[in-house]
C-alpha positions as CSV (number, residue, x, y, z in Angstrom):
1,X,-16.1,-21.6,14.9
2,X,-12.8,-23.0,13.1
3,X,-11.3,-21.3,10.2
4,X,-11.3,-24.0,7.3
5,X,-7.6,-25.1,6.8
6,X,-6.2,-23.8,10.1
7,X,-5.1,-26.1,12.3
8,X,-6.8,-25.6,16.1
9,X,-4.9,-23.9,18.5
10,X,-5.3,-23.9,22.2
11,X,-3.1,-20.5,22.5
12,X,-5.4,-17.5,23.6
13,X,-5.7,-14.5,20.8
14,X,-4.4,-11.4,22.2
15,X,-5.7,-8.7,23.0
16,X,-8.0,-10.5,25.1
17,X,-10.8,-8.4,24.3
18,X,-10.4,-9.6,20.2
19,X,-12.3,-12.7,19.2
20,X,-12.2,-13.8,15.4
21,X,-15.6,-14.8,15.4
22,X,-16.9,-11.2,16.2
23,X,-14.3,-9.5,13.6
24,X,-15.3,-12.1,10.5
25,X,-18.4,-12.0,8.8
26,X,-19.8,-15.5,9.6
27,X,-20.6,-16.6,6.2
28,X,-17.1,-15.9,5.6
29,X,-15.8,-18.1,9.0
30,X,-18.1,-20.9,7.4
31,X,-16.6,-20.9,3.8
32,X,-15.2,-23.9,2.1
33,X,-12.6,-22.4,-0.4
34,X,-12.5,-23.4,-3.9
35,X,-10.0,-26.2,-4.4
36,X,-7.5,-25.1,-7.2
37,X,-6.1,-27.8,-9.6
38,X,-2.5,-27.2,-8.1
39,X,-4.1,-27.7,-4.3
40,X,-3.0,-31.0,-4.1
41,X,-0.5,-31.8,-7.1
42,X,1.8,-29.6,-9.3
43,X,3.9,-32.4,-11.0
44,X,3.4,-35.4,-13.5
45,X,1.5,-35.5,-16.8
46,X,-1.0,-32.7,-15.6
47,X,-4.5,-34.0,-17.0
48,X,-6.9,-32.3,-14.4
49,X,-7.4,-28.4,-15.2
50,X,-8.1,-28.3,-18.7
51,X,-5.2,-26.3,-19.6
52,X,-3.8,-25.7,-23.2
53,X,-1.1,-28.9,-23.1
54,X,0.0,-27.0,-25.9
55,X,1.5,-24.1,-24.8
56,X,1.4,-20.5,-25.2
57,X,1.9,-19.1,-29.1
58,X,3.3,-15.9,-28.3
59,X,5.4,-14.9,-31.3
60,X,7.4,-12.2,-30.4
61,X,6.2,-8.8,-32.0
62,X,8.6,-7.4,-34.7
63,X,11.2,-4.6,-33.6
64,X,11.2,-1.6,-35.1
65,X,14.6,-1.6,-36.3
66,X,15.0,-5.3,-37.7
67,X,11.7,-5.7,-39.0
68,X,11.9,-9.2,-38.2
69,X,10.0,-11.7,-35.7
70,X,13.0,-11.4,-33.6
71,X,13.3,-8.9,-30.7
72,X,16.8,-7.0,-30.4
73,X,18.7,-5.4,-27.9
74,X,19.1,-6.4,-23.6
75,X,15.3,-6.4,-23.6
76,X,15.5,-9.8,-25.6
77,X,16.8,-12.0,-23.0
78,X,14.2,-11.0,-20.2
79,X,11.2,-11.4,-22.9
80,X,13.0,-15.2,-23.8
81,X,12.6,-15.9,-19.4
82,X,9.4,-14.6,-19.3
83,X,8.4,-16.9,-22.4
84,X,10.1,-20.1,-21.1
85,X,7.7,-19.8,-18.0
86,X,5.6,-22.6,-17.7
87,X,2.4,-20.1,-18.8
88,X,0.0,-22.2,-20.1
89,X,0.2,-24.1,-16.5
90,X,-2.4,-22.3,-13.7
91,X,0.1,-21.0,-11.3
92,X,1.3,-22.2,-8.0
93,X,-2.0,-21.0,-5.5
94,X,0.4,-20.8,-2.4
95,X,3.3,-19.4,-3.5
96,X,5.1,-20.5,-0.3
97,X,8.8,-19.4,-1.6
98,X,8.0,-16.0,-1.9
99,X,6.0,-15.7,1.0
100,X,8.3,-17.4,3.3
101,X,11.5,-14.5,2.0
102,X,9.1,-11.9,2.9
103,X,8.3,-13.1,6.1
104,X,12.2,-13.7,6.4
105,X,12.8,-9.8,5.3
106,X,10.2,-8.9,7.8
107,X,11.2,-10.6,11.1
108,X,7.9,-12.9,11.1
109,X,8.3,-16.7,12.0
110,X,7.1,-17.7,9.2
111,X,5.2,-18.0,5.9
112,X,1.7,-18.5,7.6
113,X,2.0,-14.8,8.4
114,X,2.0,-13.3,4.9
115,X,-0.9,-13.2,2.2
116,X,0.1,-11.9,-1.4
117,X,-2.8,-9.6,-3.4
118,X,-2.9,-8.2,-6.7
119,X,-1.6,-4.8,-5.4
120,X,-2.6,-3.6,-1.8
121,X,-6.0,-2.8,-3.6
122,X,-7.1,-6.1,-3.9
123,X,-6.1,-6.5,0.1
124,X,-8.3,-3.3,0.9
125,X,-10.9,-4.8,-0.8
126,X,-11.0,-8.7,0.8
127,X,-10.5,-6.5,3.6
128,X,-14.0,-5.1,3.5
129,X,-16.0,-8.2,2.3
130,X,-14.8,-10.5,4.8
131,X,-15.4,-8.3,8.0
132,X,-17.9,-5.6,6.9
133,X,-21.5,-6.4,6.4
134,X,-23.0,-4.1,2.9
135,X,-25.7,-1.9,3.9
136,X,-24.4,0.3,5.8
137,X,-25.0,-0.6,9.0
138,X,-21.5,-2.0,9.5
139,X,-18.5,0.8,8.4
140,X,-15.0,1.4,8.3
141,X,-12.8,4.5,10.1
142,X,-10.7,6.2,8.2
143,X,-8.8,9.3,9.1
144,X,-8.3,11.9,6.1
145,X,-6.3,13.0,4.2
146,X,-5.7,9.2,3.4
147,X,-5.7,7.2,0.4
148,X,-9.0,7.2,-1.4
149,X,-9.2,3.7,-2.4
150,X,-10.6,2.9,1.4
151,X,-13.7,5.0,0.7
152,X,-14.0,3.4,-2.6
153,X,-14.0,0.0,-1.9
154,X,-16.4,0.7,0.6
155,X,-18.9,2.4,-1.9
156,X,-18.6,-0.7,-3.9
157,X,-18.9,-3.3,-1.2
158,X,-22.0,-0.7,0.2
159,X,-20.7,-0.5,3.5
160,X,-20.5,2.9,5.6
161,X,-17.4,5.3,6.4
162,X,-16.4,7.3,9.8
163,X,-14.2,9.9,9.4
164,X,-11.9,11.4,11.9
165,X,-9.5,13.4,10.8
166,X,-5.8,13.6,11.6
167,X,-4.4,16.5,14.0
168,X,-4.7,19.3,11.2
169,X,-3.1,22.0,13.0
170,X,0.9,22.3,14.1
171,X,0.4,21.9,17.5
172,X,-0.1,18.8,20.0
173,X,-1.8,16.3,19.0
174,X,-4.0,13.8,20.7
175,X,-3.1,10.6,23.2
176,X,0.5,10.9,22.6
177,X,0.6,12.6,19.4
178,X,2.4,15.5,18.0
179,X,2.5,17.5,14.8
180,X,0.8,18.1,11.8
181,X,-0.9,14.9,10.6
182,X,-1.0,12.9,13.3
183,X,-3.1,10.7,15.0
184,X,-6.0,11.8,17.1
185,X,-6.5,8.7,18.8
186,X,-8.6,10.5,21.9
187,X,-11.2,11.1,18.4
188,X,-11.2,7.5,17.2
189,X,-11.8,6.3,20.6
190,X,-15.1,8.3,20.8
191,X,-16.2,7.1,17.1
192,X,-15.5,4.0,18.0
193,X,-17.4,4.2,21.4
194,X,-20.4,6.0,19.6
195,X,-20.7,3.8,16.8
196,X,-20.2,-0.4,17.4
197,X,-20.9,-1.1,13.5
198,X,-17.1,0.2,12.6
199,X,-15.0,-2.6,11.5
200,X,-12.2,-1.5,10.6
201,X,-10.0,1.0,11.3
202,X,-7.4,1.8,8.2
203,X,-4.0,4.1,9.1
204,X,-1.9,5.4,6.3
205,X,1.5,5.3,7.9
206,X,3.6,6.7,6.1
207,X,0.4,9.1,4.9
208,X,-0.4,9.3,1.3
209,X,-0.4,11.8,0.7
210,X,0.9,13.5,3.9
211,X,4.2,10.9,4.3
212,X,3.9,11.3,7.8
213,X,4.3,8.2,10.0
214,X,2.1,7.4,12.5
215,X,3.6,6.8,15.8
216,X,3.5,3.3,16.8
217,X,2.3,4.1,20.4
218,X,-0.7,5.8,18.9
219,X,-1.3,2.6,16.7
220,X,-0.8,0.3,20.0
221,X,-3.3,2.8,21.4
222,X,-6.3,1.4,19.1
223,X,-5.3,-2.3,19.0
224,X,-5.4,-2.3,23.0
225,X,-8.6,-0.6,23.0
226,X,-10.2,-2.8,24.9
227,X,-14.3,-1.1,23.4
228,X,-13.2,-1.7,19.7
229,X,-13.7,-5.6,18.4
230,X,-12.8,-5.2,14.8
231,X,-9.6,-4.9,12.9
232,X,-7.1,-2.5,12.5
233,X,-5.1,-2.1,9.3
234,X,-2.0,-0.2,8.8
235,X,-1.4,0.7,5.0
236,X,2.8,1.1,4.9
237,X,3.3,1.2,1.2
238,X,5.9,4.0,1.6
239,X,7.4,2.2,5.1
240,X,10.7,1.9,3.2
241,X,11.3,5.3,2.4
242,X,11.0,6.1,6.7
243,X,14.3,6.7,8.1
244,X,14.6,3.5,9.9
245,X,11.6,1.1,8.6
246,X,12.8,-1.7,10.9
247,X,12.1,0.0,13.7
248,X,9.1,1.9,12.9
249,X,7.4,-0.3,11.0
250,X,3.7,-1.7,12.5
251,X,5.2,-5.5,11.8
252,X,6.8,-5.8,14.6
253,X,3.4,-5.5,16.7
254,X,2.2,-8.5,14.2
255,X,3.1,-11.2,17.2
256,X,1.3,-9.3,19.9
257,X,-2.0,-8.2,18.3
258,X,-4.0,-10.5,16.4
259,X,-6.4,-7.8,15.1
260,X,-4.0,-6.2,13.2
261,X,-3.1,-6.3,9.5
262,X,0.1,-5.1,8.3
263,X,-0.4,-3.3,4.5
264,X,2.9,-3.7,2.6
265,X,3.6,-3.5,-1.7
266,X,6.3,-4.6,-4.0
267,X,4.9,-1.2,-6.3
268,X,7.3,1.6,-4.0
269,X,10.5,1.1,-2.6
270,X,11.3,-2.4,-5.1
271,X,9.9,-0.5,-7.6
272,X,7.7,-2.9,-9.2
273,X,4.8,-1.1,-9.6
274,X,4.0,-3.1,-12.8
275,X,3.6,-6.4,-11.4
276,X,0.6,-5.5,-9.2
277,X,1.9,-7.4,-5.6
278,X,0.6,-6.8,-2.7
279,X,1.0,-7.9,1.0
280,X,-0.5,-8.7,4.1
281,X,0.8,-9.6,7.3
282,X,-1.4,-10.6,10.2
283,X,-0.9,-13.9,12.9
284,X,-2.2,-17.0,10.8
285,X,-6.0,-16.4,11.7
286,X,-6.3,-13.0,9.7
287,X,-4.4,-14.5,6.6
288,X,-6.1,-18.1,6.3
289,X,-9.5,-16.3,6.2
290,X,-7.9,-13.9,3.4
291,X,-6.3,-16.8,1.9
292,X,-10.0,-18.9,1.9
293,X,-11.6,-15.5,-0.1
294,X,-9.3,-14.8,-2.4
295,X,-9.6,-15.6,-6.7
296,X,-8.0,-19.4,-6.9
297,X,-5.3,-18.2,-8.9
298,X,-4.9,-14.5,-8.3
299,X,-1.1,-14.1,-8.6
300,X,0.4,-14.6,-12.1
301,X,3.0,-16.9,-12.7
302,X,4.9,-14.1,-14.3
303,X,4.4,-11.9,-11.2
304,X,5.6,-14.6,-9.2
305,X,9.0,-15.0,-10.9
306,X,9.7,-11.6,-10.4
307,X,8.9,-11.3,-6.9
308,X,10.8,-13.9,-6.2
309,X,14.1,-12.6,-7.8
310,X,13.6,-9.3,-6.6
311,X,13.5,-10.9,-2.9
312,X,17.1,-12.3,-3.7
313,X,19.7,-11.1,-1.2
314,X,21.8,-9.4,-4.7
315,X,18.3,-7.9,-5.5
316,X,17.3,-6.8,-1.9
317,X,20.9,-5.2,-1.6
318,X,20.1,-3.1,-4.8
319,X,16.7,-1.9,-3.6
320,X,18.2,-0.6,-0.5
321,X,20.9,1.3,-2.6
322,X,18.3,3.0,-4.4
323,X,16.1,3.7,-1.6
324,X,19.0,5.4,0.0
325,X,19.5,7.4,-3.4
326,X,16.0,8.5,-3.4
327,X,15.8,9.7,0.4
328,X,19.1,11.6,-0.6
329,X,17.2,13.0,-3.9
330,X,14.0,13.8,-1.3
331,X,16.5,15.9,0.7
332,X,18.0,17.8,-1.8
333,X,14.5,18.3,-4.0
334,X,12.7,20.3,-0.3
335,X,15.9,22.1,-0.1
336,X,15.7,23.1,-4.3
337,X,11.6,23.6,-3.7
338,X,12.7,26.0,0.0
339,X,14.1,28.6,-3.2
340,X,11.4,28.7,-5.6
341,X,9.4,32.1,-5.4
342,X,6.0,30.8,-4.6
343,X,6.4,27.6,-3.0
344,X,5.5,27.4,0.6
345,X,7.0,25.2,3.1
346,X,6.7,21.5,3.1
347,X,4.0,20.2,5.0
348,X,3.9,17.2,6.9
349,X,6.9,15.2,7.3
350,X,9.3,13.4,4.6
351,X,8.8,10.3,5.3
352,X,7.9,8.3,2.1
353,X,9.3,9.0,-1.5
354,X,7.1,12.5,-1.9
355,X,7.1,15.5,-0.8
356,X,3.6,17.9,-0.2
357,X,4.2,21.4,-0.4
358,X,1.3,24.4,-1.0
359,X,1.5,27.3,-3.4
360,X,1.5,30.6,-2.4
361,X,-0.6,33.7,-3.9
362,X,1.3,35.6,-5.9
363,X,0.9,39.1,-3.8
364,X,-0.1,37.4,-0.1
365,X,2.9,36.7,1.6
366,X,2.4,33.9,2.7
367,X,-1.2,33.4,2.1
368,X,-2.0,29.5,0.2
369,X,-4.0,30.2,-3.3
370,X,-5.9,26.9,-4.3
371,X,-6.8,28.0,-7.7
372,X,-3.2,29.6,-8.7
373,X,-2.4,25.5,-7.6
374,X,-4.7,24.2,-10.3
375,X,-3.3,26.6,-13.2
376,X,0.1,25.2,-12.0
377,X,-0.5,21.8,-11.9
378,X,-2.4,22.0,-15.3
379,X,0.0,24.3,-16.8
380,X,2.9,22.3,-15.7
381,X,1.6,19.1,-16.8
382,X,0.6,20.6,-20.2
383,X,2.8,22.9,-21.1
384,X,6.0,21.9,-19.7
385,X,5.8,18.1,-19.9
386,X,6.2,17.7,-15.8
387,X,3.3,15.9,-14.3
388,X,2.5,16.3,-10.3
389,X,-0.5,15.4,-8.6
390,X,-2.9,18.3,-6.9
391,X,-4.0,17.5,-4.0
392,X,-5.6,20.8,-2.7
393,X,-9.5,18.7,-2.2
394,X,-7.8,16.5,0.0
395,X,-8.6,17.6,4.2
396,X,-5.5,20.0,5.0
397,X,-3.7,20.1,2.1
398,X,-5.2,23.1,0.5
399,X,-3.9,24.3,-2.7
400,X,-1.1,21.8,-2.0
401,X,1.0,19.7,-4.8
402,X,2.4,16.5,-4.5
403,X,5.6,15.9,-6.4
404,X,7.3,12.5,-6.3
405,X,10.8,12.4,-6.0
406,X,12.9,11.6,-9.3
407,X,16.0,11.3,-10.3
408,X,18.5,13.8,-9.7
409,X,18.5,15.1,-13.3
410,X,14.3,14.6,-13.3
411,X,13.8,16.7,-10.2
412,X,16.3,19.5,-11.6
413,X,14.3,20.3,-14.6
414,X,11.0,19.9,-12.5
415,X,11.8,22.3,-10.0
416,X,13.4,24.7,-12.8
417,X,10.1,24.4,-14.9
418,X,8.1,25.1,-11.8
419,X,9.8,28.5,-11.5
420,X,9.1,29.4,-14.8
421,X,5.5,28.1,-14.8
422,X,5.1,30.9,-11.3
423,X,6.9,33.4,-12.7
424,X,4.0,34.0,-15.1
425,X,1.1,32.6,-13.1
């Protein structure tokens, strides 16, 4: 069955065992997408979308200081851009600028390889509708401890979860594997074997919130599979934050698998968590039936402006300078955290901009105590104005805290205030 508004190809889809039609949910192969106002013309007297010809009437609010309708200080001239944006126009549905220097920064041909979500959420959740029947009957795998906003979307969108953990112990590992959080793909093989309603098959890599990265032999493993017909989808929010991203990065299987969906976000290592911009990448199949699904106008213009100036090579070479900071900062917090009385050793790797390490009972040596992790995590966040995440519920990470990295000066204080919190705890 064609894909609406992909041209017909007469090149095979590898692996030969994948077919589209199987993957998509046919309703979804069938769909004629809604045809947005700026489809076919985004120039001239613009008469067709019922728009405010206007404009906006944003009045600045007062500052503080002045008291006036004027705002003051270096914050002025970015509100004054942001307000000379064309905003009372629907935004450009394609975005094909931004889109084309992501697939540039990514070593893909070209812009037909790269969808744009609000935030990876909304790219979990198309995701899910267009591949997974609801009921239940059809299901996604995920392998905890992940990111819980898999299982969610798939409560909402009633379809079922599989669950196979990752390698929990510190030896070997499954089909290649090694290590603490890693992939049991030997396990996933037999899920998939004893169940043919899965999917999809979502890998954290780097894992939130172990920041281990999956190998990418044990992620070729699953793809090649030649028993498994869906999707798999690799969720690399943190990829940045890896030692060398290029390299281990699932994009550069994107040409030779085209069931596989590359999970990437504007919200880590660009830091621009605010703007909500996610990204796929998948071989133009995979994004033409995302792009068919999506809300007509789901990226805001002002979301677009600044993706597209953060994607500029004097912007790019600034987010690499601070990603280098903070992997220097994620160093130097484990080796602060190795000297705190009560703080056990790391676990998992450091691969992303976190680290995961448990607490300790305060008379074991040694010994992990979950509930002397909650007092510190509440205590901390309560009493001493440091907020970390506990994630001792999550599969293998019991009584552990996450701590994101921060500034030199931020993670001083926090691993200083942490002391004092188990010195009395």
């Amino acid at each position: 069955m064609p894909i609406h508004g992909l041209p017909p190809s007469s090149t095979p889809l590898r692996p030969a065992h994948f077919s589209i039609e199987a993957a998509i949910r046919p309703n979804i192969l069938a769909l004629h997408p809604y045809r947005c106002a700026r489809d076919d013309y985004q120039s001239g007297i613009l008469l067709d979308a019922n728009e405010n010809a206007l404009g906006h009437s944003i009045v600045p609010s007062p500052s503080p200081s002045s008291g006036s309708a004027e705002v003051d200080g270096p914050g002025k001239a970015d509100l004054d851009a942001t307000l000379a944006l064309p905003l009372h126009r629907y935004p450009d549905p394609s975005h094909a600028g931004i889109k084309a220097r992501i697939a540039a920064l990514r070593g893909l041909p070209g812009a037909d390889r790269v969808f744009l979500g609000v935030g990876s959420d909304e790219v979990i959740d198309l995701l899910q509708r267009v591949c997974v029947r609801p009921g239940g009957a059809e299901k996604i795998l995920v392998t905890p401890p992940t990111y819980g906003m898999y299982a969610v979307c798939a409560q909402v969108n009633d379809v079922g979860v599989v669950r196979v953990p990752l390698e929990l112990g510190a030896g070997e590992g499954e089909g290649g594997e090694r290590g603490r959080f890693s992939l049991r793909v030997d396990e996933i093989k037999k899920a998939i074997d004893a169940d043919p309603g899965i999917k999809l098959v979502f890998l954290c890599s780097p894992g939130n919130p172990t920041g281990t990265l999956l190998s990418l032999a044990s992620v070729r493993a699953i793809l090649s599979y030649p028993k498994y017909r869906g999707v798999v989808v690799v969720d690399e929010a943190y990829i940045d934050f890896a030692a060398s991203p290029e390299a281990e990065s699932a994009v550069t299987l994107v040409e030779e698998f085209a069931n596989l969906v590359v999970m990437q976000t504007l919200s880590k290592g660009f830091g621009l968590a605010a703007i909500r911009l996610g990204i796929a990448l998948a071989q133009p199949p995979l994004i033409q039936v995302l792009t068919n699904t999506k809300a007509p106008y789901n990226i805001s213009t002002p979301t677009a402006h600044l993706a597209l100036s953060a994607l500029s090579p004097a912007s790019l070479a600034l987010t690499r300078s601070k990603i280098e900071t903070l992997r220097e900062q994620r160093a130097r917090l484990l080796k602060m955290l190795r000297d705190v009385r009560g703080v056990g050793s790391a676990i998992g790797a450091a691969d992303a901009n976190f680290v995961l390490v448990p607490i300790l009972a305060r008379d074991a040596q040694g010994q992990v105590d979950d509930e002397r992790a909650r007092r510190v995590y509440k205590k901390l966040a309560e009493e001493r104005g440091v907020v970390v995440r506990y994630r001792g519920s999550e599969m293998g990470c019991e009584a552990c805290l996450r701590i994101t990295v921060g500034s030199e000066e931020e993670n001083k204080v926090a691993v200083e205030r942490l002391r004092a919190v188990l010195d009395v705890l």
